[in-house]
C-alpha positions as CSV (number, residue, x, y, z in Angstrom):
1,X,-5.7,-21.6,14.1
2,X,-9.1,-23.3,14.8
3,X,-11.2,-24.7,11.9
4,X,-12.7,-22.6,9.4
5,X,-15.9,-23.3,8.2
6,X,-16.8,-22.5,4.9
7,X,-19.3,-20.4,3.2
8,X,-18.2,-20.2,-0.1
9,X,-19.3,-17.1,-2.1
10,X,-20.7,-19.1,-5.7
11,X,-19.0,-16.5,-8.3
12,X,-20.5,-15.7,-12.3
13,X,-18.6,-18.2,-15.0
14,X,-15.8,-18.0,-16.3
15,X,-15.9,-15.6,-19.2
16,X,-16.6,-12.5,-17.4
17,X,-14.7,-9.3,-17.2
18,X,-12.5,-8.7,-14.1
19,X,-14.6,-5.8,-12.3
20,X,-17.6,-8.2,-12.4
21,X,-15.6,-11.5,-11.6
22,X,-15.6,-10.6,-7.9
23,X,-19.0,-9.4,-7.4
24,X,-20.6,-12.3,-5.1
25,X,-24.0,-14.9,-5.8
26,X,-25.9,-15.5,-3.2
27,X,-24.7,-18.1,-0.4
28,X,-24.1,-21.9,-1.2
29,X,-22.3,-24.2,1.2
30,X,-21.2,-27.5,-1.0
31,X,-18.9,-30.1,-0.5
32,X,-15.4,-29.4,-2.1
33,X,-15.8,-32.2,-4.8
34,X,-18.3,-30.4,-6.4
35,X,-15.9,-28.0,-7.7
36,X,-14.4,-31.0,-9.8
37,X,-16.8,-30.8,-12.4
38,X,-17.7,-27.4,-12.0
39,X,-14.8,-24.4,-13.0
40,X,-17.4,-21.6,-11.9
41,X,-17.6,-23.4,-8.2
42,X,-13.7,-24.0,-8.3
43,X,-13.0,-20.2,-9.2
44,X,-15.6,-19.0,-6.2
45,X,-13.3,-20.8,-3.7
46,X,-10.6,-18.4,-4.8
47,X,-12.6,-15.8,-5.6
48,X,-12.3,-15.3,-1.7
49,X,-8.9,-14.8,-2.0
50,X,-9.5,-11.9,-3.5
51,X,-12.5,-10.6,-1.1
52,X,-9.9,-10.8,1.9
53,X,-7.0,-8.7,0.2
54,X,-5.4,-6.6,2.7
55,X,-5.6,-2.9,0.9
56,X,-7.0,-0.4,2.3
57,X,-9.2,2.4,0.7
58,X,-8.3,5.6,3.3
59,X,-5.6,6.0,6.1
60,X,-5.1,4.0,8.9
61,X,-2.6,3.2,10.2
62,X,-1.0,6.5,9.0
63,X,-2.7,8.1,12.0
64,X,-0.7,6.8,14.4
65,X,2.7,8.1,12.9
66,X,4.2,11.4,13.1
67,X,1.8,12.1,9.4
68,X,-1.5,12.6,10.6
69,X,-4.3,12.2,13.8
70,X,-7.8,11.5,13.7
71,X,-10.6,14.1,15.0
72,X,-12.7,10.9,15.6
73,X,-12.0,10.2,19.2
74,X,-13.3,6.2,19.0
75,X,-10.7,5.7,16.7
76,X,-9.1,2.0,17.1
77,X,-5.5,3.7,15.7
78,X,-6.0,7.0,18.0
79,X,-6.0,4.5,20.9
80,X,-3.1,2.5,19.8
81,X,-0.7,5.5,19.1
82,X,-1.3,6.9,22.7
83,X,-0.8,3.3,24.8
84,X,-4.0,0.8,24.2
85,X,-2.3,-1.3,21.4
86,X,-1.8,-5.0,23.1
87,X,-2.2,-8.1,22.0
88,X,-5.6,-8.9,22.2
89,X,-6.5,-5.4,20.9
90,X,-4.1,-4.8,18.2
91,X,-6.2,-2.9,15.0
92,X,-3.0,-4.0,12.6
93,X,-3.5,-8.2,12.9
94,X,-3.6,-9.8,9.8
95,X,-3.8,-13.3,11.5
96,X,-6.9,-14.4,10.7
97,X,-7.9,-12.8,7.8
98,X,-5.0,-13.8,6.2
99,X,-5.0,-17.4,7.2
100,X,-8.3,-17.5,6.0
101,X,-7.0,-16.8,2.8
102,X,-4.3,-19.2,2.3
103,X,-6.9,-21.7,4.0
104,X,-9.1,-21.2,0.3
105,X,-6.0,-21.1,-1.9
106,X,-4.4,-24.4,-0.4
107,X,-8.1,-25.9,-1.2
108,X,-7.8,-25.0,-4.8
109,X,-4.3,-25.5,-4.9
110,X,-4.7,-29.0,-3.9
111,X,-7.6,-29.9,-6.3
112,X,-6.9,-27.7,-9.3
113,X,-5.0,-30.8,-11.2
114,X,-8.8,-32.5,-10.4
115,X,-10.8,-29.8,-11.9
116,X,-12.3,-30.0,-15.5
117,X,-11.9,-26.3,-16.7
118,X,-12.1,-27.5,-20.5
119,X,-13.3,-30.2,-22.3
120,X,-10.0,-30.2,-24.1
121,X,-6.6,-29.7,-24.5
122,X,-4.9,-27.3,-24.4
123,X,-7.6,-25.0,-23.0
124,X,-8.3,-26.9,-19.8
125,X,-3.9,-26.8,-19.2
126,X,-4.3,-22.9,-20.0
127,X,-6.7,-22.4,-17.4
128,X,-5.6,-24.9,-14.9
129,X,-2.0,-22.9,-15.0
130,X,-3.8,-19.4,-14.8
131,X,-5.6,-20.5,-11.9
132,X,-2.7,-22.4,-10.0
133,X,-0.5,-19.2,-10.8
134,X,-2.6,-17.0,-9.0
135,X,-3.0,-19.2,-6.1
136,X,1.0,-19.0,-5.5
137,X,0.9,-15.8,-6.6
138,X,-1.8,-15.0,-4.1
139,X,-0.7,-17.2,-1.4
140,X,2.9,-15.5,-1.4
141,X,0.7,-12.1,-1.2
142,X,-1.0,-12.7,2.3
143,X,1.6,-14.4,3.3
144,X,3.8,-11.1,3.3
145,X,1.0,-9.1,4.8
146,X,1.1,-11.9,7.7
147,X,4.9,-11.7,7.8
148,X,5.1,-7.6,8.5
149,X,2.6,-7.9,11.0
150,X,3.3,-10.5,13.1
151,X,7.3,-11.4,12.0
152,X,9.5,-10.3,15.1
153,X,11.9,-11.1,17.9
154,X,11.3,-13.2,20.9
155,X,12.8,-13.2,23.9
156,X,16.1,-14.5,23.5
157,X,16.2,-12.2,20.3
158,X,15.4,-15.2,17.7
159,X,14.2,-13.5,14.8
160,X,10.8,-15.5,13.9
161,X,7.8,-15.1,11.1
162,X,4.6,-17.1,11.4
163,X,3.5,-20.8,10.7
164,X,3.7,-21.7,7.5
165,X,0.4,-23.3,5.9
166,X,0.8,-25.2,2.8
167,X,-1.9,-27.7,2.7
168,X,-5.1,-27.1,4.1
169,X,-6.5,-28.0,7.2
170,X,-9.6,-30.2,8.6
171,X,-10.9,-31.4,11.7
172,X,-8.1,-33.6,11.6
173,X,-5.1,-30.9,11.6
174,X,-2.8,-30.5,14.0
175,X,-3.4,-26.9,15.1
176,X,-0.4,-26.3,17.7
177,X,2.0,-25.5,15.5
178,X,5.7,-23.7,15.9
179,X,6.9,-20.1,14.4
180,X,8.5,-20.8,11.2
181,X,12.1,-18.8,11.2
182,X,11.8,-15.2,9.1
183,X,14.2,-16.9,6.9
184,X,12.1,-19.6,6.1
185,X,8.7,-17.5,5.9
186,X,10.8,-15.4,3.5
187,X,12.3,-18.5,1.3
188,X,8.8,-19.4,1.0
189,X,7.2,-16.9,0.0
190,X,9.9,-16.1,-3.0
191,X,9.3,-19.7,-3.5
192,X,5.6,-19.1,-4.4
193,X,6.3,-16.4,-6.7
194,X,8.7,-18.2,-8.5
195,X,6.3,-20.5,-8.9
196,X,3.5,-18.3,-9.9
197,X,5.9,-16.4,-12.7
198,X,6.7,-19.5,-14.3
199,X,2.8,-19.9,-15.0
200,X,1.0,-16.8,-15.2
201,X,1.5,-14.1,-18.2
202,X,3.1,-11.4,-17.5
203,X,-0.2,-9.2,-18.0
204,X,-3.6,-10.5,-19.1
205,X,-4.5,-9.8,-22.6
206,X,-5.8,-10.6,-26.3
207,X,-3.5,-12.1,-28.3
208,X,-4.2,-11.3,-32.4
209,X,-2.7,-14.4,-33.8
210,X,-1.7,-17.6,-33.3
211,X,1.9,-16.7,-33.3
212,X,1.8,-14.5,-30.5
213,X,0.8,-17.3,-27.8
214,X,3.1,-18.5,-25.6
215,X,5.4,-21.0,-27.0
216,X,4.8,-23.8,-24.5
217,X,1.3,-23.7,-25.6
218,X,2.1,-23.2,-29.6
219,X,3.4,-26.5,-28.9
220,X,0.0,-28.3,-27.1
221,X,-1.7,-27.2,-30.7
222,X,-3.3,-23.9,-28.4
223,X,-5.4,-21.2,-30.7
224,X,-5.7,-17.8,-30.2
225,X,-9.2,-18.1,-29.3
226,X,-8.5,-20.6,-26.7
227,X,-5.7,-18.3,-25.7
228,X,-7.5,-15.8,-25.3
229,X,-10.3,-17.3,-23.3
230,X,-7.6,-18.7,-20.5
231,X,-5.3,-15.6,-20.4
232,X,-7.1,-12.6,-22.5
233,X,-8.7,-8.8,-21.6
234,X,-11.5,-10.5,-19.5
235,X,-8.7,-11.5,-17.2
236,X,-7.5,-8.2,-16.8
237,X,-7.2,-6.7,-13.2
238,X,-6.4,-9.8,-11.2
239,X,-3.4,-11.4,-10.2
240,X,-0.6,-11.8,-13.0
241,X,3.0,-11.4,-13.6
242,X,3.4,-7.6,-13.2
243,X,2.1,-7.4,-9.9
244,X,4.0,-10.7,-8.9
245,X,6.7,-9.1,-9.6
246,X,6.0,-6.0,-7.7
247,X,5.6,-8.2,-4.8
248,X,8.5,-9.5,-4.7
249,X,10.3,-6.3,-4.7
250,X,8.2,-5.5,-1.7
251,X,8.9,-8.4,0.2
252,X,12.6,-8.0,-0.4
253,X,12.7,-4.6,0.8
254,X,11.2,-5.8,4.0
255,X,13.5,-8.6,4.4
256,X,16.7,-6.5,4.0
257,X,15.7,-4.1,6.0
258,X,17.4,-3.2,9.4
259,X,14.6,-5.0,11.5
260,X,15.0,-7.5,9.7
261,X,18.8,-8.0,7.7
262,X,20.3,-10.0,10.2
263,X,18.2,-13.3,9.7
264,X,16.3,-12.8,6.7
265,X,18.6,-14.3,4.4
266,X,18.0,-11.3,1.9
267,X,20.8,-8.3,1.0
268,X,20.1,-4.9,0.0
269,X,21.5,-5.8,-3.4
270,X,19.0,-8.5,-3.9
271,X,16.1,-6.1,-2.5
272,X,17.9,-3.6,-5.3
273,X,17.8,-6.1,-8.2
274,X,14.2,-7.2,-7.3
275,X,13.0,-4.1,-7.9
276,X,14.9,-2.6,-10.8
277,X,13.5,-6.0,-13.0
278,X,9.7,-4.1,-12.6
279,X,11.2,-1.0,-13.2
280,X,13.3,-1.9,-16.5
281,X,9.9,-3.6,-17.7
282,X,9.4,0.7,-18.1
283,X,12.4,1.2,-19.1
284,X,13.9,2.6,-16.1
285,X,13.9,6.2,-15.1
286,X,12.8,6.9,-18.1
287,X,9.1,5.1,-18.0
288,X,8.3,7.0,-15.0
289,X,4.9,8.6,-15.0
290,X,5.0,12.4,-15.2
291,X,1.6,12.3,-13.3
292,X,2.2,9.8,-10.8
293,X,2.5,11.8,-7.9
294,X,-1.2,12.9,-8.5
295,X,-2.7,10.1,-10.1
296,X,-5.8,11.4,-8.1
297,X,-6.6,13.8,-9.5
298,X,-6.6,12.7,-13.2
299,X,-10.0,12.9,-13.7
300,X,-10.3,12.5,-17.1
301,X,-8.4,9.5,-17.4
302,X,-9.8,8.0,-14.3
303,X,-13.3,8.4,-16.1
304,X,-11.8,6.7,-19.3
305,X,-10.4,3.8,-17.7
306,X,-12.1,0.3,-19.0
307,X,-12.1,-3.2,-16.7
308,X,-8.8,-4.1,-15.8
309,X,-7.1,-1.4,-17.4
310,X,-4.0,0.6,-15.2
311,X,-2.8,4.1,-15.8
312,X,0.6,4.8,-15.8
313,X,1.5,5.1,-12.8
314,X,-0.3,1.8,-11.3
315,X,0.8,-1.9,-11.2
316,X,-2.6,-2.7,-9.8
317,X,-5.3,-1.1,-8.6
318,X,-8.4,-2.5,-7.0
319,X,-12.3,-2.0,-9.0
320,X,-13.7,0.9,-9.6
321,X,-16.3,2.2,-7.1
322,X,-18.9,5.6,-8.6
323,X,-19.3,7.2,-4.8
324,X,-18.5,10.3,-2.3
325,X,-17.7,8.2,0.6
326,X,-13.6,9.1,0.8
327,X,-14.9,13.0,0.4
328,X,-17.6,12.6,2.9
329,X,-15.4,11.5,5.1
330,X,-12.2,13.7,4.6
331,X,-13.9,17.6,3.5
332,X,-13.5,20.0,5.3
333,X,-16.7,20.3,7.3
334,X,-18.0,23.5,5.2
335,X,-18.8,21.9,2.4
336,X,-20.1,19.0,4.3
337,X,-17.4,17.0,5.2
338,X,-16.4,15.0,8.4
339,X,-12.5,15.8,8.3
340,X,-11.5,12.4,9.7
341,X,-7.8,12.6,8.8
342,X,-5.6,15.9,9.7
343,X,-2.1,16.0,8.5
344,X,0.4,17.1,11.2
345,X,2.4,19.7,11.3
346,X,4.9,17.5,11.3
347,X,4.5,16.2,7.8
348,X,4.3,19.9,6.6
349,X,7.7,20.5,7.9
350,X,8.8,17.6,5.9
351,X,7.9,19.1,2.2
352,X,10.9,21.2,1.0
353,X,10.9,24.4,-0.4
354,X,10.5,24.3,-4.3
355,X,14.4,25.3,-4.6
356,X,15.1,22.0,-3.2
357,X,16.5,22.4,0.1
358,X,14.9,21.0,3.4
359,X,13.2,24.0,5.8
360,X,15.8,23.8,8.1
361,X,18.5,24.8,5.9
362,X,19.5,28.7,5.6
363,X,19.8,28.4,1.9
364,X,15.9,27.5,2.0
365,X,14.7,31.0,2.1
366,X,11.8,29.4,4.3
367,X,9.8,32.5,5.8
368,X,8.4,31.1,9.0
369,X,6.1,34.5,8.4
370,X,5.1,33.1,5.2
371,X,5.3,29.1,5.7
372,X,3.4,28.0,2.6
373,X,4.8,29.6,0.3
374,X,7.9,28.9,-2.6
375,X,7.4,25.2,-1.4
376,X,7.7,21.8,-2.6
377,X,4.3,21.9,-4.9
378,X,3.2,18.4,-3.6
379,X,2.7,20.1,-0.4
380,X,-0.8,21.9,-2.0
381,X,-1.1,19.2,-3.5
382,X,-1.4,16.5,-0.6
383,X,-2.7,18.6,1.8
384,X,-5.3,21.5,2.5
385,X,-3.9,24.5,3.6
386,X,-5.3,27.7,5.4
387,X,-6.7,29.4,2.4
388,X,-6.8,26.6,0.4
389,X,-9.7,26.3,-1.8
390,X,-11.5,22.8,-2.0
391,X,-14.6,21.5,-3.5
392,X,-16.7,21.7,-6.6
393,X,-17.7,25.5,-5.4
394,X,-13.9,26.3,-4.4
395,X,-14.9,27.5,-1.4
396,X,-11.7,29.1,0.3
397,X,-11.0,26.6,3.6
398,X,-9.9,28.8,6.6
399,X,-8.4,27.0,9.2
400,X,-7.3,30.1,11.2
401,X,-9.2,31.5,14.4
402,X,-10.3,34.5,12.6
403,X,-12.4,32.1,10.2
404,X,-16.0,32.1,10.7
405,X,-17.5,28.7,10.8
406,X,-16.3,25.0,11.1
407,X,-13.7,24.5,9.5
408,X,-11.6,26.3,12.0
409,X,-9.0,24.2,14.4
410,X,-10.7,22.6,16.7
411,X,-13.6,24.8,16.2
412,X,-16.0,21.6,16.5
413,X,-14.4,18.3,18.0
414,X,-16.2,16.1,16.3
415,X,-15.5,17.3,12.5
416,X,-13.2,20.4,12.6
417,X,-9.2,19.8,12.3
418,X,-7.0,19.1,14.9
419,X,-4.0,20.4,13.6
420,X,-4.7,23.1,11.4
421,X,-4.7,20.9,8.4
422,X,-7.1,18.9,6.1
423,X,-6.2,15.7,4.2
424,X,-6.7,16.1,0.0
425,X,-4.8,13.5,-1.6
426,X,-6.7,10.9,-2.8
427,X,-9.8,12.9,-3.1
428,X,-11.3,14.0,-5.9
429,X,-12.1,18.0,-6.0
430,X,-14.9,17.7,-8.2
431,X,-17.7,15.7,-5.7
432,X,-20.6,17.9,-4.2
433,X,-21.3,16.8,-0.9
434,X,-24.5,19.7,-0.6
435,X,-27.4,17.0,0.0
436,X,-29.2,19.4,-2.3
437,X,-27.1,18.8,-5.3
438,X,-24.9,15.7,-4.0
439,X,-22.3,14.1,-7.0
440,X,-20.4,10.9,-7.2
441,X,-17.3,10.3,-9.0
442,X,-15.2,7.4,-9.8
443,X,-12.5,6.2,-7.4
444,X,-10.1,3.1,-7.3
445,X,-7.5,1.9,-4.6
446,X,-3.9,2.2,-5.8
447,X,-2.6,-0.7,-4.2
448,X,0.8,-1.1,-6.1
449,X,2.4,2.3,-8.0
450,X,5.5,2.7,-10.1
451,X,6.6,5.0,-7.4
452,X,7.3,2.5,-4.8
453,X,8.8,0.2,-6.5
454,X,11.3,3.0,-7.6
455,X,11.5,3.9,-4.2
456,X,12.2,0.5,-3.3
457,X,15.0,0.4,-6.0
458,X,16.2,4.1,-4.3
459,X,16.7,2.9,-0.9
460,X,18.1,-0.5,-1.3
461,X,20.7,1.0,-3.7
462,X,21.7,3.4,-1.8
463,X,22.4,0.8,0.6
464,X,23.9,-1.5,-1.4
465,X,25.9,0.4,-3.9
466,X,26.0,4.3,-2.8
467,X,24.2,6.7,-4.1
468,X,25.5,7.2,-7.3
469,X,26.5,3.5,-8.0
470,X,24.6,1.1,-10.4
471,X,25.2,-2.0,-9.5
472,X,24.5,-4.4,-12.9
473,X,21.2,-1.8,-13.8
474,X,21.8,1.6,-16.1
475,X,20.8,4.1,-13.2
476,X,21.2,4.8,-9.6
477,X,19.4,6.2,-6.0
478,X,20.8,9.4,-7.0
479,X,19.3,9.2,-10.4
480,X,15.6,7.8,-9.0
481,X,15.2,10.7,-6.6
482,X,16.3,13.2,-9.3
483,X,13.5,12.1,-11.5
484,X,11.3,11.8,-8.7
485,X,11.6,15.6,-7.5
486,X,12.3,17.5,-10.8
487,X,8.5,15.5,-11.9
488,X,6.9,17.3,-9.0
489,X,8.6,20.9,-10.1
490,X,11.6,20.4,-6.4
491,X,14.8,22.3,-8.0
492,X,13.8,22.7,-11.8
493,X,15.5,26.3,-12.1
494,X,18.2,26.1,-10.2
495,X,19.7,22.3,-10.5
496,X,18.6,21.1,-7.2
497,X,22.3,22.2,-5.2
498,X,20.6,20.4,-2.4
499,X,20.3,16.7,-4.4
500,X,23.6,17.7,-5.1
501,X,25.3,18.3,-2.0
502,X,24.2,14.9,-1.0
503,X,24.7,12.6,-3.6
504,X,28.4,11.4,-2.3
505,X,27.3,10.8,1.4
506,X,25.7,7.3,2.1
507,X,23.8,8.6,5.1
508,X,22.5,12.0,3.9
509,X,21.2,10.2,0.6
510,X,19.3,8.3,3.0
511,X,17.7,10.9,4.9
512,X,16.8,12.1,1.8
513,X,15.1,9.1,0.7
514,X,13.3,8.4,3.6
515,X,11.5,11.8,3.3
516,X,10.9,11.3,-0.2
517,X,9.3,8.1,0.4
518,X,7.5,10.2,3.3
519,X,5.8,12.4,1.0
520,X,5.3,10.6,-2.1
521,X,3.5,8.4,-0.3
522,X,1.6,9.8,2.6
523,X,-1.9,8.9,3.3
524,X,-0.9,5.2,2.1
525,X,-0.6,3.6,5.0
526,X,3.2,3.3,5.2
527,X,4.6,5.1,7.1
528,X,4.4,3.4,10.5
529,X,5.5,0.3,8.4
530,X,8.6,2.3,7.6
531,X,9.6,3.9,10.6
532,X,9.8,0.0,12.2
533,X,11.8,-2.0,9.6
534,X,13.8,1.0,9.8
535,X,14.3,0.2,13.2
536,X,14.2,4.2,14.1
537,X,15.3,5.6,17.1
538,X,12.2,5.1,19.7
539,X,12.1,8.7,20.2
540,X,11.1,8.8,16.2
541,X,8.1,6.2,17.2
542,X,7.0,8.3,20.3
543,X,7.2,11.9,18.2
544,X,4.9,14.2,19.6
545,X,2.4,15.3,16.9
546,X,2.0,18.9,16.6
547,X,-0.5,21.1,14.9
548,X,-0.8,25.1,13.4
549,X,-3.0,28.0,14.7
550,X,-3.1,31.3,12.7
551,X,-4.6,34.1,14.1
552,X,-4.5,37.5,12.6
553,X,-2.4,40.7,14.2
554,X,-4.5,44.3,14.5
555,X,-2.8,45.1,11.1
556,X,-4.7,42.5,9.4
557,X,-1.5,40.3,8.9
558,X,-1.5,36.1,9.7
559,X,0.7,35.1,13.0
560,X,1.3,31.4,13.0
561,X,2.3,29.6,16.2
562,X,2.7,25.9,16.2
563,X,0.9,24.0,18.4
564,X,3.8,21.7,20.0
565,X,1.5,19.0,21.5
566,X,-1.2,18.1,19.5
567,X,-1.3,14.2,20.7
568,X,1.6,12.5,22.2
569,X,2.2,9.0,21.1
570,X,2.9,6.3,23.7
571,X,5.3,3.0,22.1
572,X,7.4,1.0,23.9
573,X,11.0,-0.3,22.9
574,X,9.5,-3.6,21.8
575,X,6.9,-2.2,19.5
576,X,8.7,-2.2,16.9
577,X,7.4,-5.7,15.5
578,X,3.8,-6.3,16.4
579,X,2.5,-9.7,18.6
580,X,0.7,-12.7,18.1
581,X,-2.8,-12.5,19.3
582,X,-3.6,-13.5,22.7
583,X,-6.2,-15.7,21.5
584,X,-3.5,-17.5,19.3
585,X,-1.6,-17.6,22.5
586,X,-3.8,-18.8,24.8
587,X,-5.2,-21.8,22.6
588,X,-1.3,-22.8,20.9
589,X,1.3,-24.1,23.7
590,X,3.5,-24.2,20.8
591,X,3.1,-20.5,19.3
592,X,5.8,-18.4,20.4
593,X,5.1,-14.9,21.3
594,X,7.1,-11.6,20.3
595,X,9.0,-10.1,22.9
596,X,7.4,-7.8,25.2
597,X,3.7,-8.5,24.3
């Protein structure tokens, strides 16, 4: 890496409420001492941390997978699905951004024992632990971003991660370091967490009494007002245990996957245990949210939610933000919209019908005459439909030739859909977008949800145990997906015979979860994670995207005819991990690059 030079981003003191915490001051560039004697100063250099988290607020990389394509023709992810992604053009590095990060945690990490964040004891060992937690916590976060982007094989097949950082660098540093092993970058990583459990509370809160703080600090003489200003509800929303814990289940589920299983040093029953201790924090299949595969559209609690504060269905979610940006960008382009992201035709063949079965089975009933209807609800749900309606007018969307104005496939290149399809999860039905009566609503980025992490516990069980077997834990893969369909309405009146059929048969049960995880989490950007620590077939990679035109016969009735070749996708057999960038590569002898790049 070359040197970083700081500009550190002077944040408000320490008292405030989460949502405000990482709103920036104006510019101060300060020696590092200074933060010694001043928490505020200490707290800006990992307030950066934060700034540089990896989520993302719309899809991305999701539009070049088989899910979705972009009717923006600049698009950097367009390009790389159909042969432009190399390694000094690669839209998916997390190299520097991420280094840049861990650069600003080792700082505080390294002068956090030096810092003054009390007067006395106990607070200052309350808040020095809270802020050394997160910095583990938050180190072992972009570290696994750095890890999925840039882990991979070399030449002669060693299975590698990235250099590992754990002091921070100067002028002085030795920049021309070596690839770390996977294993390592993975030991590490859990390492940090460990680390960060064993100091940060579980979730940030107000204690009421004395008796309810922590008995390590009961015993330094803390109070609950002391407790409370280390650990309580103005802490809520960053960092803590719950999310640390979600991470890990993440990082396992990478780590045993079959990209990776070989030389990771994880198994699919540690992946499985990892998860199922967030879940059993819920109570298992029981705590899951009966909402959670439309969190989106809960307005009403949206609207009710105060700093910090997580539905249901969310581990953590990023600040609230009172705009119309995702819906400017995603309507449909007659009620003002730029329809940036159109599902493929591909992902609509995924949904089931609502009895259960895929749309390929004869025991569907699918009518390809009648394509949208008796199916899997989370298919209106997810995306917009011809004859959808949309909006805070619900104006009806026609997508069909026989429609009269933009929102028609391909009707105009630069807004209208591409496949016959419009993206609505995530967005909120109730924005105007009429720049005569324009609204706003309140959004947040889901960056961790229940649903994963079950889905994590699904597939690694599966793996592990079969898809009926427990392990140690009170429920199974078969028992996950069961919840996870009869919640959005998939075989409620008939049993689901389909879930049935499958639940003895290791590779079908996985199928099965893989399109689960498919749907449930489209738009998120994880599918084109999931198709490569999967290690799919290449053919899966390179899968054509198609598309939907409806036109109407002289009797008035639809015809639909899918569109097979809506924009072919161009990998190559060593794209399944991505490379080192060039840069990197041209300034490091030592760096190793991935095979292929």
């Amino acid at each position: 890496m070359k040197k970083i030079i700081f500009k550190l981003l002077v944040f408000v003191p320490l008292l405030t409420a989460c949502d405000d915490l990482f709103k920036p001051a104006p510019e101060n560039i300060r020696d590092i001492e200074s933060m010694y004697e001043e928490p505020s100063y200490a707290q800006g250099f990992l307030a950066n941390a934060y700034i540089l988290l990896p989520y993302q607020s719309m899809p991305s990389s999701d539009l070049a997978t088989d899910d979705a394509v972009t009717n923006e023709n600049d698009n950097s992810y367009l390009k790389m699905a159909t042969g432009a992604w190399t390694a000094d053009n690669d839209p998916l590095s997390q190299w520097q951004g991420r280094y840049n990060a861990i650069q600003y945690i080792n700082i505080v990490l390294e002068s956090c024992d030096k810092v003054v964040w009390a007067s006395e004891e106990p607070l200052r060992t309350m808040f020095n632990d809270h802020f050394k937690g997160e910095c583990y916590a938050l180190r072992a976060l972009h570290m696994y971003y750095l890890l999925r982007a840039h882990g991979g094989r070399t030449a002669d097949g060693t299975l590698l991660g990235v250099p590992i950082h754990l002091t921070s660098e100067d002028a002085t540093s030795d920049f021309n370091q070596l690839r770390d092993t996977y294993q390592k970058c993975v030991e590490q990583i859990m390492d940090d967490i460990e680390k960060a459990l064993e100091l940060l509370p579980y979730t940030c809160g107000d204690v009421a009494s004395d008796e309810e703080i922590p008995a390590k600090y009961q015993a330094l003489g803390a109070t609950m007002a002391g407790y409370n200003r280390a650990f309580g509800d103005h802490m809520k929303g960053k960092i803590d245990g719950r999310v640390t814990e979600a991470l890990r289940a993440q990082v396992a589920l990478l780590a045993a996957s079959p990209a990776y299983n070989d030389a990771s040093g994880v198994t699919w029953e540690q992946a499985a245990d990892d998860a199922a201790i967030v879940l059993d924090r819920i109570g298992g299949v029981s705590g899951m949210d009966s909402d959670g595969w439309k969190w989106f559209t809960n307005t009403t609690e949206i609207g009710n939610l105060t700093a910090g504060e997580n539905p249901a269905e969310i581990i953590w979610r990023g600040n609230m933000s009172d705009s119309n940006d995702w819906e400017s960008d995603n309507y449909p382009p007659s009620i003002y919209g730029n329809g940036r992201v159109n599902p493929t035709q591909n992902l609509v063949d995924a949904f089931p019908m609502a009895n259960g079965y895929p749309i390929t089975e004869s025991a569907s009933e699918y009518n390809a005459n009648d394509p949208y209807t008796g199916r899997d609800p989370r298919l209106g749900s997810y995306i917009v439909l011809n004859g959808s309606k949309m909006g805070t007018s619900s104006s009806e969307i026609i997508t069909g030739t026989y429609g009269t104005n933009s929102d028609v496939i391909n009707k105009e290149g630069s807004k209208s859909t591409r496949t016959g399809y419009y993206m609505r999860k995530l967005l909120r039905s109730d924005v105007n977008l009429n720049p005569q009566s324009s609204t706003t609503q309140k959004h947040y980025v889901a960056r961790i949800r229940y649903t994963e992490i079950f889905l994590d516990y699904a597939e690694s069980a599966n793996e592990a145990w079969g898809p009926t077997g427990k392990g140690s834990h009170t429920y199974s893969a078969y028992d996950v997906i069961k919840a996870i369909r009869q919640r959005a309405g998939i075989g409620v009146d008939n049993g689901d015979p389909y879930l049935e059929s499958v639940k003895g048969d290791v590779a079908k049960m996985r199928e099965l979860i893989r399109n689960e995880r498919r749907l449930e989490l489209c738009f998120e950007n994880f599918r084109f994670w999931d198709l490569r620590r999967w290690k799919v077939d290449l053919s899966k990679l390179n899968e054509t995207a198609r598309g939907m035109q409806i036109s109407k016969n002289a009797d008035g009735t639809l015809k639909y005819a899918e569109m097979s070749s809506i924009e072919v996708r161009n990998y190559k057999d060593y794209m399944y991990y991505g490379p080192i960038p060039y840069s990197e590569m041209l300034k490091w002898s030592n760096l190793q690059q991935n095979k292929g790049w």
